[in-house]
mmCIF file of the N, C-alpha and C atoms, coordinates in Angstrom:
data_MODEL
# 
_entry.id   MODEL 
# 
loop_
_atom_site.group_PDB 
_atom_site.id 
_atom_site.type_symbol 
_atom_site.label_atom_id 
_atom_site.label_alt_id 
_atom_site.label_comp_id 
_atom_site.label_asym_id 
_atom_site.label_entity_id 
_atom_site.label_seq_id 
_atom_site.pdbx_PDB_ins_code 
_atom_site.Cartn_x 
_atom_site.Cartn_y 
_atom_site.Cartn_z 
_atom_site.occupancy 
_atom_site.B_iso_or_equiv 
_atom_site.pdbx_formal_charge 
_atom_site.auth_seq_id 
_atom_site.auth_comp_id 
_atom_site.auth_asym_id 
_atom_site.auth_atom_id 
_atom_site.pdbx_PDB_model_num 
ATOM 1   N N  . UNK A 1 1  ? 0.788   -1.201  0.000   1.00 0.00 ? 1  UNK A N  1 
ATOM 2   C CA . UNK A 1 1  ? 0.000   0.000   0.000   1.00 0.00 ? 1  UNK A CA 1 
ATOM 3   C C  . UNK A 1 1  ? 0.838   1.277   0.000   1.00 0.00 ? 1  UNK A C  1 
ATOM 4   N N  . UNK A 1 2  ? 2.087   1.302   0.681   1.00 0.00 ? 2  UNK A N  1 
ATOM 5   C CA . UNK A 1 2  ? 2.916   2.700   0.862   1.00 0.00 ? 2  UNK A CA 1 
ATOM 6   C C  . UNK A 1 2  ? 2.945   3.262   -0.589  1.00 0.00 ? 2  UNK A C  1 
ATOM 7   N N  . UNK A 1 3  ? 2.949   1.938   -1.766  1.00 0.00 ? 3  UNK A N  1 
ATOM 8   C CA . UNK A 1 3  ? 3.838   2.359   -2.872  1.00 0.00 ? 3  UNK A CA 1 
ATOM 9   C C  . UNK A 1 3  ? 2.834   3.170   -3.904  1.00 0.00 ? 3  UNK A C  1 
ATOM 10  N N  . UNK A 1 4  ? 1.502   3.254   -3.231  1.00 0.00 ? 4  UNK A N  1 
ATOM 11  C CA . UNK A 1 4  ? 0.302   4.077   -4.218  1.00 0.00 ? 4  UNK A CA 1 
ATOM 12  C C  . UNK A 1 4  ? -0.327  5.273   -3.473  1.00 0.00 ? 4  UNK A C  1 
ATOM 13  N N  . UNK A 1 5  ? 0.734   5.539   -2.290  1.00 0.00 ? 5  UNK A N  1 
ATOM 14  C CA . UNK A 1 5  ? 0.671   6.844   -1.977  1.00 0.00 ? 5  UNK A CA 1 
ATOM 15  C C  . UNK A 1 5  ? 1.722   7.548   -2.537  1.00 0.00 ? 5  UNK A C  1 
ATOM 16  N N  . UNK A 1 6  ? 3.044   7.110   -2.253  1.00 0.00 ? 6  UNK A N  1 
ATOM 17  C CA . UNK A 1 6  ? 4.432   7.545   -2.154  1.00 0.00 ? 6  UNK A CA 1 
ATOM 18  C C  . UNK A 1 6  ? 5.178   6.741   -3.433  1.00 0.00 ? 6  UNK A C  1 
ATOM 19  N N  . UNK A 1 7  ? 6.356   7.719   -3.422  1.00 0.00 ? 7  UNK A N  1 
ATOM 20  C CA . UNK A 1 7  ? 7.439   7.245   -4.818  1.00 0.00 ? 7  UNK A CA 1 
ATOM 21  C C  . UNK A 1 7  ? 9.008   7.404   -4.141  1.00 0.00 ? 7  UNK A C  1 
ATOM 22  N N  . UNK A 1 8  ? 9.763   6.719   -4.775  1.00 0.00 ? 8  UNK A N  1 
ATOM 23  C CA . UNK A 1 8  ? 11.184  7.136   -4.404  1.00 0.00 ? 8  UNK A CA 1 
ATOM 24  C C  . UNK A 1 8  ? 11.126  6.527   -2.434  1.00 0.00 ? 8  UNK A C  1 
ATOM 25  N N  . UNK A 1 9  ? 11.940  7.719   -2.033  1.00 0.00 ? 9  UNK A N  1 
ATOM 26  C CA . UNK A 1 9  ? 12.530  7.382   -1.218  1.00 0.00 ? 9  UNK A CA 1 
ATOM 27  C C  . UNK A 1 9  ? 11.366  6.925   0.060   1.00 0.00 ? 9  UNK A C  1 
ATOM 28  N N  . UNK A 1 10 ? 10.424  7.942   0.179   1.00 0.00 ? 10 UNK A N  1 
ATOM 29  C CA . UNK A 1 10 ? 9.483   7.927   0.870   1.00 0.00 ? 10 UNK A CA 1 
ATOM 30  C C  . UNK A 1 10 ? 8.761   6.926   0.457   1.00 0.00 ? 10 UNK A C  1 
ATOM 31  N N  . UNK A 1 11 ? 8.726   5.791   -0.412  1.00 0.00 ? 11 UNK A N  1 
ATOM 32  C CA . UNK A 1 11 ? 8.225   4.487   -0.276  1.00 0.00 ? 11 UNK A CA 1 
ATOM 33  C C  . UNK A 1 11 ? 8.500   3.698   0.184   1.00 0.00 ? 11 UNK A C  1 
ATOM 34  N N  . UNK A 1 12 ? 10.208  3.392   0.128   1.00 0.00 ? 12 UNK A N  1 
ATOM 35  C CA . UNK A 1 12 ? 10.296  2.376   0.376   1.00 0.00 ? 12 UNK A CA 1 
ATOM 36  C C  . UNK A 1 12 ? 10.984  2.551   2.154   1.00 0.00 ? 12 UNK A C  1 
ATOM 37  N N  . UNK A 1 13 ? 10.623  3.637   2.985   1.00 0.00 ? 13 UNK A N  1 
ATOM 38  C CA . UNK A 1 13 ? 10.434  4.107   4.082   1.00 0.00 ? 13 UNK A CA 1 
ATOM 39  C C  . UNK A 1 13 ? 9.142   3.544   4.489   1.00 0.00 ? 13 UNK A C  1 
ATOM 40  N N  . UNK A 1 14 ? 8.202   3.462   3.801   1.00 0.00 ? 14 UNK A N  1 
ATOM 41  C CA . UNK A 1 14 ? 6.650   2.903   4.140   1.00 0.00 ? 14 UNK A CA 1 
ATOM 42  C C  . UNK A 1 14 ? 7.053   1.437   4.202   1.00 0.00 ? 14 UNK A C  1 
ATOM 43  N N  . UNK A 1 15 ? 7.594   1.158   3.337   1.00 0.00 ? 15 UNK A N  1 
ATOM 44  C CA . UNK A 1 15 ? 7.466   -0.562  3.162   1.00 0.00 ? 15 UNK A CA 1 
ATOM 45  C C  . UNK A 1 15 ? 7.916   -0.814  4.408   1.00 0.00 ? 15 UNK A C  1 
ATOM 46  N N  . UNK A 1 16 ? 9.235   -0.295  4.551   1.00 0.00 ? 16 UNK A N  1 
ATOM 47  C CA . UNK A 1 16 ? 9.961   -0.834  5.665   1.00 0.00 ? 16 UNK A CA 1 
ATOM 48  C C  . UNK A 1 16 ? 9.146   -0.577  6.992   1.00 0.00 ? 16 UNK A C  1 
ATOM 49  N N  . UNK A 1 17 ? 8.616   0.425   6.792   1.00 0.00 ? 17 UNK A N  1 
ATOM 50  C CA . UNK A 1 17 ? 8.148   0.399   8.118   1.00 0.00 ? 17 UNK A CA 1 
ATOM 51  C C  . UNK A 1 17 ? 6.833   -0.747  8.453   1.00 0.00 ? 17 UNK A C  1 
ATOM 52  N N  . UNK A 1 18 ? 6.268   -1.368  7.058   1.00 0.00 ? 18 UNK A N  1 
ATOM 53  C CA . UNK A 1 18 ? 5.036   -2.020  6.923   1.00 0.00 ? 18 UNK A CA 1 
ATOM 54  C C  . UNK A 1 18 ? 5.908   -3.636  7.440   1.00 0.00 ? 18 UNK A C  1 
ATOM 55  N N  . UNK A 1 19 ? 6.713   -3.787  7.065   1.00 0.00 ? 19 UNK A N  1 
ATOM 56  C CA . UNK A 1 19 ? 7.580   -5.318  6.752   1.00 0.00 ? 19 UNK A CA 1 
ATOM 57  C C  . UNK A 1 19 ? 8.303   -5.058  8.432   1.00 0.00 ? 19 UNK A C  1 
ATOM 58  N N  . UNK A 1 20 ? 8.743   -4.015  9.004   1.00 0.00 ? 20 UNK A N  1 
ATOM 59  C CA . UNK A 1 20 ? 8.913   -3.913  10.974  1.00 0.00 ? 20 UNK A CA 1 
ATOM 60  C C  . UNK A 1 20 ? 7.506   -4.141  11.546  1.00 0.00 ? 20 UNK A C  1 
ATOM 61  N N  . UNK A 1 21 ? 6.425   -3.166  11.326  1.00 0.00 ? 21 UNK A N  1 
ATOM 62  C CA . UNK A 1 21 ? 5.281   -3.877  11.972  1.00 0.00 ? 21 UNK A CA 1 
ATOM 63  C C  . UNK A 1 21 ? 4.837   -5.007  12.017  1.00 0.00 ? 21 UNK A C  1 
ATOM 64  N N  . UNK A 1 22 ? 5.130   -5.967  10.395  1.00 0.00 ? 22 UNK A N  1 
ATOM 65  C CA . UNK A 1 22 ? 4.713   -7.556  10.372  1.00 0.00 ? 22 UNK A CA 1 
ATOM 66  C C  . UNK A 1 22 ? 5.936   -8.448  11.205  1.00 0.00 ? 22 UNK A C  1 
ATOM 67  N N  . UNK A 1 23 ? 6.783   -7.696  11.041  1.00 0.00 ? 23 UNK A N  1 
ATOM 68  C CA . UNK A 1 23 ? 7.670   -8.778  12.370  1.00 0.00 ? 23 UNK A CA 1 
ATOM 69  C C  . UNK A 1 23 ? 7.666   -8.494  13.367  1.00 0.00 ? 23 UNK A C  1 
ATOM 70  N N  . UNK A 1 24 ? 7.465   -7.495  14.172  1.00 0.00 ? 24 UNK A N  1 
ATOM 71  C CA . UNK A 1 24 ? 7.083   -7.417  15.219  1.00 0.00 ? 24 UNK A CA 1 
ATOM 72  C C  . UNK A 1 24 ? 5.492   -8.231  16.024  1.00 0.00 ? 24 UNK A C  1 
ATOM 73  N N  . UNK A 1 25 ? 4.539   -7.969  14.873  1.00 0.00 ? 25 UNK A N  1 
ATOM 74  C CA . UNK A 1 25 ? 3.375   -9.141  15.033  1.00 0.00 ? 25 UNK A CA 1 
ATOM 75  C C  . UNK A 1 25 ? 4.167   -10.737 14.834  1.00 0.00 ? 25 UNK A C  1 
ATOM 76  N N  . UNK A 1 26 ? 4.956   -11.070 14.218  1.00 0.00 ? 26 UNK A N  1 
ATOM 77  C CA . UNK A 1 26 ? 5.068   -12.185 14.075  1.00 0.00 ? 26 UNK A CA 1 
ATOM 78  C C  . UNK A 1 26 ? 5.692   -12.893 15.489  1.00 0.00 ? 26 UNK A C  1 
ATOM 79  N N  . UNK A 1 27 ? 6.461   -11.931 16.251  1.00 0.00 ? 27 UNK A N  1 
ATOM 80  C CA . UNK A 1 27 ? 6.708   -11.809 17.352  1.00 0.00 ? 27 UNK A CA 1 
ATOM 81  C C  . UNK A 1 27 ? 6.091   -12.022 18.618  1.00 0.00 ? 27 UNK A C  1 
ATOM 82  N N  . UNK A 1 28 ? 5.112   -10.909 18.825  1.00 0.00 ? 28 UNK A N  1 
ATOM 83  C CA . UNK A 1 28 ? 4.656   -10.858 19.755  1.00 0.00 ? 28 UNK A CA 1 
ATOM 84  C C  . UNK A 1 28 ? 2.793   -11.380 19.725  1.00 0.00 ? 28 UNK A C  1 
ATOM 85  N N  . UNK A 1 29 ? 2.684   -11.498 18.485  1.00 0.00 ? 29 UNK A N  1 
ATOM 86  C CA . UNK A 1 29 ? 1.273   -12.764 18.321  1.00 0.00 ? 29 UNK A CA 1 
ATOM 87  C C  . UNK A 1 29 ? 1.334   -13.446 18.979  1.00 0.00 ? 29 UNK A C  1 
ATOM 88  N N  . UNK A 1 30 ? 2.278   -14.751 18.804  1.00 0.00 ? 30 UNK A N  1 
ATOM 89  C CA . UNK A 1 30 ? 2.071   -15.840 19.877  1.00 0.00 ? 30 UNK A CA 1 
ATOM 90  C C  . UNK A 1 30 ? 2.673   -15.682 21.102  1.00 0.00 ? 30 UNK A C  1 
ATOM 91  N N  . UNK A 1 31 ? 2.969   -15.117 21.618  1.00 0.00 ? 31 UNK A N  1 
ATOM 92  C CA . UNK A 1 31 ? 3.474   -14.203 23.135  1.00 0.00 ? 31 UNK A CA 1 
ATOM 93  C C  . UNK A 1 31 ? 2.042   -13.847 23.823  1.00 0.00 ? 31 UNK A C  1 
ATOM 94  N N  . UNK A 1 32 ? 1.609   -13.108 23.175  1.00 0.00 ? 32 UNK A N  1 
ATOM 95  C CA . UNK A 1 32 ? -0.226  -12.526 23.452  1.00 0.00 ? 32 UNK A CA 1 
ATOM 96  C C  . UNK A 1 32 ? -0.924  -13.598 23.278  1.00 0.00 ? 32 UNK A C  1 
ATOM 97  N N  . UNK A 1 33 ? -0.819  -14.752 22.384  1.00 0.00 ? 33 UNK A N  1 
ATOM 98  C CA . UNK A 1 33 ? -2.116  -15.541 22.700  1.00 0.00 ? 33 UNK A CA 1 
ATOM 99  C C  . UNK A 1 33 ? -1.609  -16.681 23.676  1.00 0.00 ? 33 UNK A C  1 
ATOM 100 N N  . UNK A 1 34 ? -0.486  -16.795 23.828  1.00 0.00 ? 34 UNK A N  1 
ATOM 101 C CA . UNK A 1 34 ? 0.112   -17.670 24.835  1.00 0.00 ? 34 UNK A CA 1 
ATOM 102 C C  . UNK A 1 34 ? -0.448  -17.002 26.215  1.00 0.00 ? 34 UNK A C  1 
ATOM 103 N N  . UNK A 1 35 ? 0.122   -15.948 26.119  1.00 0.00 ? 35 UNK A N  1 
ATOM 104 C CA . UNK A 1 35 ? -0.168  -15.545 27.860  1.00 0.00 ? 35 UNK A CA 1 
ATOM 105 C C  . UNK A 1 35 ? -2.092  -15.375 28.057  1.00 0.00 ? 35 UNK A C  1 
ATOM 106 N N  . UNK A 1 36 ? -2.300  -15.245 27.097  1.00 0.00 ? 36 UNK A N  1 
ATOM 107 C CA . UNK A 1 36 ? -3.930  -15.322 27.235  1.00 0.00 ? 36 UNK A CA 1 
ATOM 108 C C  . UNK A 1 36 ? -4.801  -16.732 27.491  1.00 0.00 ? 36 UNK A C  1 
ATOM 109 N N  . UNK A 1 37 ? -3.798  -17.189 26.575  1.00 0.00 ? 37 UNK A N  1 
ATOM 110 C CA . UNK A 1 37 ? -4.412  -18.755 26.958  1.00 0.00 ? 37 UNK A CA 1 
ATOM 111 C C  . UNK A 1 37 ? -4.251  -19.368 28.690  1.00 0.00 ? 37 UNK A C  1 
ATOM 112 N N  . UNK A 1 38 ? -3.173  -18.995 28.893  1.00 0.00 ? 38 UNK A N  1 
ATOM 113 C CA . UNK A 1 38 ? -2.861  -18.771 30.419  1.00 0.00 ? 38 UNK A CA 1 
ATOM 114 C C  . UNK A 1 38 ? -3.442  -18.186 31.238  1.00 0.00 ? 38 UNK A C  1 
ATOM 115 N N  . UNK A 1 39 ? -4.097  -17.298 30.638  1.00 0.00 ? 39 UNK A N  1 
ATOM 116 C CA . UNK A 1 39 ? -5.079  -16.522 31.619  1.00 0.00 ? 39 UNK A CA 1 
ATOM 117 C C  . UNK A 1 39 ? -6.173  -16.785 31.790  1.00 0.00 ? 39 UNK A C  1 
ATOM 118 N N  . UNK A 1 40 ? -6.557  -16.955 30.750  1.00 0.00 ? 40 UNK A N  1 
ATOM 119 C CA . UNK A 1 40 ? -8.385  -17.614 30.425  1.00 0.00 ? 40 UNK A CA 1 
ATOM 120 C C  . UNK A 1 40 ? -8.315  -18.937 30.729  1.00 0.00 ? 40 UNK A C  1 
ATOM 121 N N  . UNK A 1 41 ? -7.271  -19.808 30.671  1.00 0.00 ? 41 UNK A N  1 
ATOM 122 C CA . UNK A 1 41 ? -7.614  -20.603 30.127  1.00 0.00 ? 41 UNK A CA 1 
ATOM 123 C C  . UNK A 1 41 ? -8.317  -21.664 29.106  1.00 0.00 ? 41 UNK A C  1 
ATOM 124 N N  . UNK A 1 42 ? -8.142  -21.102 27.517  1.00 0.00 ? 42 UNK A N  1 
ATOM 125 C CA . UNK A 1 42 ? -9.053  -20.917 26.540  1.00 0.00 ? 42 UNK A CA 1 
ATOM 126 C C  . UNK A 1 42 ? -8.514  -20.230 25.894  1.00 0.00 ? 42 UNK A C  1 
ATOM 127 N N  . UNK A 1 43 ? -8.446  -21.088 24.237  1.00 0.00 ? 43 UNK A N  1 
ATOM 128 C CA . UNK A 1 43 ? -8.028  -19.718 23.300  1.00 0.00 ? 43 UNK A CA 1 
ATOM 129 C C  . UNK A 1 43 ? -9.067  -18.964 22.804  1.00 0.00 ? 43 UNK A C  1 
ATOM 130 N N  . UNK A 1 44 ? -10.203 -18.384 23.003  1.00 0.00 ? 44 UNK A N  1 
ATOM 131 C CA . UNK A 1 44 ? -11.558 -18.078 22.791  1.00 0.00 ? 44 UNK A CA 1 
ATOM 132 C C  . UNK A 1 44 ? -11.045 -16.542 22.506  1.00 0.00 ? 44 UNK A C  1 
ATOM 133 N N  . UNK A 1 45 ? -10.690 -16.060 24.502  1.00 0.00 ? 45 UNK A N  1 
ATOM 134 C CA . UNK A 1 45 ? -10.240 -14.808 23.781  1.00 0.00 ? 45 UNK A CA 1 
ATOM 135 C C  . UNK A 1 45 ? -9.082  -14.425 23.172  1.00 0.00 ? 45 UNK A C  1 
ATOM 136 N N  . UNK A 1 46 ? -8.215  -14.687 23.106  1.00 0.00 ? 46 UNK A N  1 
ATOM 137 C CA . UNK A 1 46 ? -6.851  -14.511 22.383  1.00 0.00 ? 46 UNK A CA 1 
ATOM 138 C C  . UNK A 1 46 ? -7.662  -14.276 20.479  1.00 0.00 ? 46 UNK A C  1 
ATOM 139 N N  . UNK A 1 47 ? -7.978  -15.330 20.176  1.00 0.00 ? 47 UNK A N  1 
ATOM 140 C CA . UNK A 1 47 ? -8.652  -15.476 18.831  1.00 0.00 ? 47 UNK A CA 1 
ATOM 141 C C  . UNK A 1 47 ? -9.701  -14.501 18.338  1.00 0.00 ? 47 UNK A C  1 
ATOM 142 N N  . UNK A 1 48 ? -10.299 -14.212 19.550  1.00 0.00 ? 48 UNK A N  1 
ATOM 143 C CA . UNK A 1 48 ? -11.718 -12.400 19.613  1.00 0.00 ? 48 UNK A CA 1 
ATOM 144 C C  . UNK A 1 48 ? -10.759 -11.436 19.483  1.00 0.00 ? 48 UNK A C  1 
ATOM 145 N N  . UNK A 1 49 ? -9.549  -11.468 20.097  1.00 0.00 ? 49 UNK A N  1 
ATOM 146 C CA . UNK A 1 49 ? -8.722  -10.463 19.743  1.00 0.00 ? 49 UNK A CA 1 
ATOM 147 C C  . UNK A 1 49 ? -8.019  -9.986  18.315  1.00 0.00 ? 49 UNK A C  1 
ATOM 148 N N  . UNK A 1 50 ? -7.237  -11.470 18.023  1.00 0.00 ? 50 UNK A N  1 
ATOM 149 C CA . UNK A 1 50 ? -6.787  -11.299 16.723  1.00 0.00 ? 50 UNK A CA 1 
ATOM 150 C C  . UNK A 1 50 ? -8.256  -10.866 15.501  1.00 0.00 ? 50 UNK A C  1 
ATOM 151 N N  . UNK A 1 51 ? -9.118  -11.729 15.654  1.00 0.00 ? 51 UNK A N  1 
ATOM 152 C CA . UNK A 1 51 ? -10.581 -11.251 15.017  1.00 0.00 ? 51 UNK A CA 1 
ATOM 153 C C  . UNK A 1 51 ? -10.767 -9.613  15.042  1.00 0.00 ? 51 UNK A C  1 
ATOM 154 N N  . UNK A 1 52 ? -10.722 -9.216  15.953  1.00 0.00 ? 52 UNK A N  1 
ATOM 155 C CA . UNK A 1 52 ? -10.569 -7.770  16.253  1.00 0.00 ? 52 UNK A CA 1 
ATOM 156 C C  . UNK A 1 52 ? -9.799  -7.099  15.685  1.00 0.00 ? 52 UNK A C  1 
ATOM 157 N N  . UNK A 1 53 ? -8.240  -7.353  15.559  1.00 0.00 ? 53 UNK A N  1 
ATOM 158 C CA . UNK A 1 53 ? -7.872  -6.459  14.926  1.00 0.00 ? 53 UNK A CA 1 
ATOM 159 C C  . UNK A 1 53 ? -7.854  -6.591  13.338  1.00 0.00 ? 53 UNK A C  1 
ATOM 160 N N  . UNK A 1 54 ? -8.222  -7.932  13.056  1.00 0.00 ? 54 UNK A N  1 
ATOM 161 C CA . UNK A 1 54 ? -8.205  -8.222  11.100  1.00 0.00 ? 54 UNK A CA 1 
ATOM 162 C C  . UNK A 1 54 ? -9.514  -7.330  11.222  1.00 0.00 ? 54 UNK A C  1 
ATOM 163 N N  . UNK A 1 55 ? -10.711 -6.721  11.981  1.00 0.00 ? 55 UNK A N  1 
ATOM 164 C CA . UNK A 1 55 ? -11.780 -5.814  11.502  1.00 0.00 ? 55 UNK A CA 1 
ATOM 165 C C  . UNK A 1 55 ? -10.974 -4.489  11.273  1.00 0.00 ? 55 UNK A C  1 
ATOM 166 N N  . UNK A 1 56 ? -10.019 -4.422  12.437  1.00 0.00 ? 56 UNK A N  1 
ATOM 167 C CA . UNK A 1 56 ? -9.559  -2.619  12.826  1.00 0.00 ? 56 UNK A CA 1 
ATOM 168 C C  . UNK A 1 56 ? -8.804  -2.573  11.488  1.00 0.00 ? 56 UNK A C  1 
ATOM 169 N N  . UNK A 1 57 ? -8.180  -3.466  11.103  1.00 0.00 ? 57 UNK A N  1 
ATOM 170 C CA . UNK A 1 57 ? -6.938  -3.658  10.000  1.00 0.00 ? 57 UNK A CA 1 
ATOM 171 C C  . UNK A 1 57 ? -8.111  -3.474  8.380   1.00 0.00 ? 57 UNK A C  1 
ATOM 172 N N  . UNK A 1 58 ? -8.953  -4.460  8.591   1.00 0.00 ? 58 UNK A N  1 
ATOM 173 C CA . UNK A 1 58 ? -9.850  -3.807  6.963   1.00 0.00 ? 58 UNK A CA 1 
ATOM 174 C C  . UNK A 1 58 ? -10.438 -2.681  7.051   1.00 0.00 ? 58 UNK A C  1 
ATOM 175 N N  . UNK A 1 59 ? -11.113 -1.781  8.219   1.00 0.00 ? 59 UNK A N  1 
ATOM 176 C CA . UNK A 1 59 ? -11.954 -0.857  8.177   1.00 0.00 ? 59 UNK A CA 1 
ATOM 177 C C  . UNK A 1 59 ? -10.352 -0.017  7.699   1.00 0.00 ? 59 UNK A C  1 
ATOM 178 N N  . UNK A 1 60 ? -9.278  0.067   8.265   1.00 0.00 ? 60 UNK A N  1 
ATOM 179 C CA . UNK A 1 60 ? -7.916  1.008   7.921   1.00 0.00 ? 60 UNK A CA 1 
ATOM 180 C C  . UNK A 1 60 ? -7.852  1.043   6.431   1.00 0.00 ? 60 UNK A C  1 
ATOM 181 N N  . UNK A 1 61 ? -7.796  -0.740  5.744   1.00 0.00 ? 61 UNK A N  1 
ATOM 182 C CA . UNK A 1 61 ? -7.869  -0.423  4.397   1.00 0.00 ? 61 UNK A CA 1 
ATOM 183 C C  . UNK A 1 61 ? -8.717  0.128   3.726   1.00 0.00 ? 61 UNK A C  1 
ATOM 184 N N  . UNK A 1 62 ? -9.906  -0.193  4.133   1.00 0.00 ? 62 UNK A N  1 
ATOM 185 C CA . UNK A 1 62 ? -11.311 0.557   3.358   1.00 0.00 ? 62 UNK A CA 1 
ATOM 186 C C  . UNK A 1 62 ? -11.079 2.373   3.436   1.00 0.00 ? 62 UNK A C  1 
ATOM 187 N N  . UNK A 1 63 ? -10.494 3.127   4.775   1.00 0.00 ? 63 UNK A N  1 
ATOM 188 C CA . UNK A 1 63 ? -10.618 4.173   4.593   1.00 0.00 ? 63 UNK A CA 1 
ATOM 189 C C  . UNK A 1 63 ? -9.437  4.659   4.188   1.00 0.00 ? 63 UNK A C  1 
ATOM 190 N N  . UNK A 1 64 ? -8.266  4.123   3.669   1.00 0.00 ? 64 UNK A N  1 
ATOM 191 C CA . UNK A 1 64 ? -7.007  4.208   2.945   1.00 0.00 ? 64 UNK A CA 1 
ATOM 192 C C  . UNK A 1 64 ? -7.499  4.448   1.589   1.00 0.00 ? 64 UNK A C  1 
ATOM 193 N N  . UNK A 1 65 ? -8.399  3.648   1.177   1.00 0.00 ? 65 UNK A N  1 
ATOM 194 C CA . UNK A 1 65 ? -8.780  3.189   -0.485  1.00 0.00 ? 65 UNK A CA 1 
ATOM 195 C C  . UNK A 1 65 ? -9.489  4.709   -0.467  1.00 0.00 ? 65 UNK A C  1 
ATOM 196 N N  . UNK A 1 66 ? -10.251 4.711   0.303   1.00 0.00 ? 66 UNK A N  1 
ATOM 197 C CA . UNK A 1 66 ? -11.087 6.096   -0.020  1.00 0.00 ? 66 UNK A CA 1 
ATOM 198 C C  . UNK A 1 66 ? -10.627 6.852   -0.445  1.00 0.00 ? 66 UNK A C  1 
ATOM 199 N N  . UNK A 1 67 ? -9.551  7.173   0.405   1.00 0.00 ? 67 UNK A N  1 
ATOM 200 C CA . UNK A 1 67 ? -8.374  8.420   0.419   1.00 0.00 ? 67 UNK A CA 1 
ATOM 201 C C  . UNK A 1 67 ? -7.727  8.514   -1.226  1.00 0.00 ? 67 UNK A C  1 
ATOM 202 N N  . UNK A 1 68 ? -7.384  7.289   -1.175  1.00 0.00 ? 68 UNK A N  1 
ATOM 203 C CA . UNK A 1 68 ? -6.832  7.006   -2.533  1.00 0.00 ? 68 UNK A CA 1 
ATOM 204 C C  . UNK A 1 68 ? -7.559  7.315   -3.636  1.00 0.00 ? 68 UNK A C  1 
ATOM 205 N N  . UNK A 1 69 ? -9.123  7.254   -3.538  1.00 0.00 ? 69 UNK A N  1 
ATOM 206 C CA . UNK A 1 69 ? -9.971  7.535   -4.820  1.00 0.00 ? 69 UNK A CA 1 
ATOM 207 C C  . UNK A 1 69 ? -9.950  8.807   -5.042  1.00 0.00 ? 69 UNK A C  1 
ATOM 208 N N  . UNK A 1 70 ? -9.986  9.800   -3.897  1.00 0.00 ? 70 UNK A N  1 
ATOM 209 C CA . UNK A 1 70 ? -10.520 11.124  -3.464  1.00 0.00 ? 70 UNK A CA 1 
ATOM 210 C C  . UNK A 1 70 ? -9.641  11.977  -4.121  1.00 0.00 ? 70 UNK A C  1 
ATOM 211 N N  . UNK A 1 71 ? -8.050  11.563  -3.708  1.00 0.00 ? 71 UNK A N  1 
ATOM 212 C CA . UNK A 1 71 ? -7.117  12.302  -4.547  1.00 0.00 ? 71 UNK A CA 1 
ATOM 213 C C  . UNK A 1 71 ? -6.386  12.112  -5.746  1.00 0.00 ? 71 UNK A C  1 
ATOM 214 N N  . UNK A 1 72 ? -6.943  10.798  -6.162  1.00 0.00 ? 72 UNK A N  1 
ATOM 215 C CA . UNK A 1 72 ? -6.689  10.785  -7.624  1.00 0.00 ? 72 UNK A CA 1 
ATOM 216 C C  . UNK A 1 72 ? -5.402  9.612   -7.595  1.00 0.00 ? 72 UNK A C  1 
ATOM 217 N N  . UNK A 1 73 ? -5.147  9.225   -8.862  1.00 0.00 ? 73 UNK A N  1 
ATOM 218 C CA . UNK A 1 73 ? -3.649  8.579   -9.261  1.00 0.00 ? 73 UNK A CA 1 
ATOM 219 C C  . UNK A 1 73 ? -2.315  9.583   -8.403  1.00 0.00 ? 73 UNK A C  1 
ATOM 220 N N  . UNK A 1 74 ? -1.345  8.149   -7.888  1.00 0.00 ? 74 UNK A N  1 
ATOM 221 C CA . UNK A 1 74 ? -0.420  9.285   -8.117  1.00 0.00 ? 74 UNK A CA 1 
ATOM 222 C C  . UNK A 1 74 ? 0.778   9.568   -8.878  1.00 0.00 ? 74 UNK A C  1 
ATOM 223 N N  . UNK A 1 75 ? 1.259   10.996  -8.522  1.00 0.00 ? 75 UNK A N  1 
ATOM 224 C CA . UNK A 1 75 ? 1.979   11.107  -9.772  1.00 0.00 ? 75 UNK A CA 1 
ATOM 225 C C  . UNK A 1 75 ? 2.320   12.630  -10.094 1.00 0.00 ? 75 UNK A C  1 
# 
């Protein structure tokens, strides 16, 4: 997504920063549903959570895309 806002340098600043946030989830995902499972006993909520944020994460894309229609190609 960085690369259909941004060009050059300031893209691939987005990426990177997109490809640190996915390892850092890759990280600390099962850390959070581990210690939850521990807590609850139950992966019920750990899984309402991740559910939760794949909503917070599409409603972000849906109002990204908007953005994107609103101001046109870029360029």
């Amino acid at each position: 997504m960085p690369s259909r806002f941004l060009t050059g340098a300031p893209a691939a600043a987005g990426i990177a920063l997109v490809v640190t946030i996915a390892n850092v989830g890759g990280f600390a995902g099962p850390t959070i549903i581990g210690a939850m499972k521990d807590r609850f006993g139950t992966h019920g909520p750990a899984f309402m959570l991740l559910g939760g944020c794949a909503v917070v994460a599409a409603l972000l894309a849906i109002a990204l895309r908007r953005v994107a229609v609103l101001r046109g190609p870029a360029g």
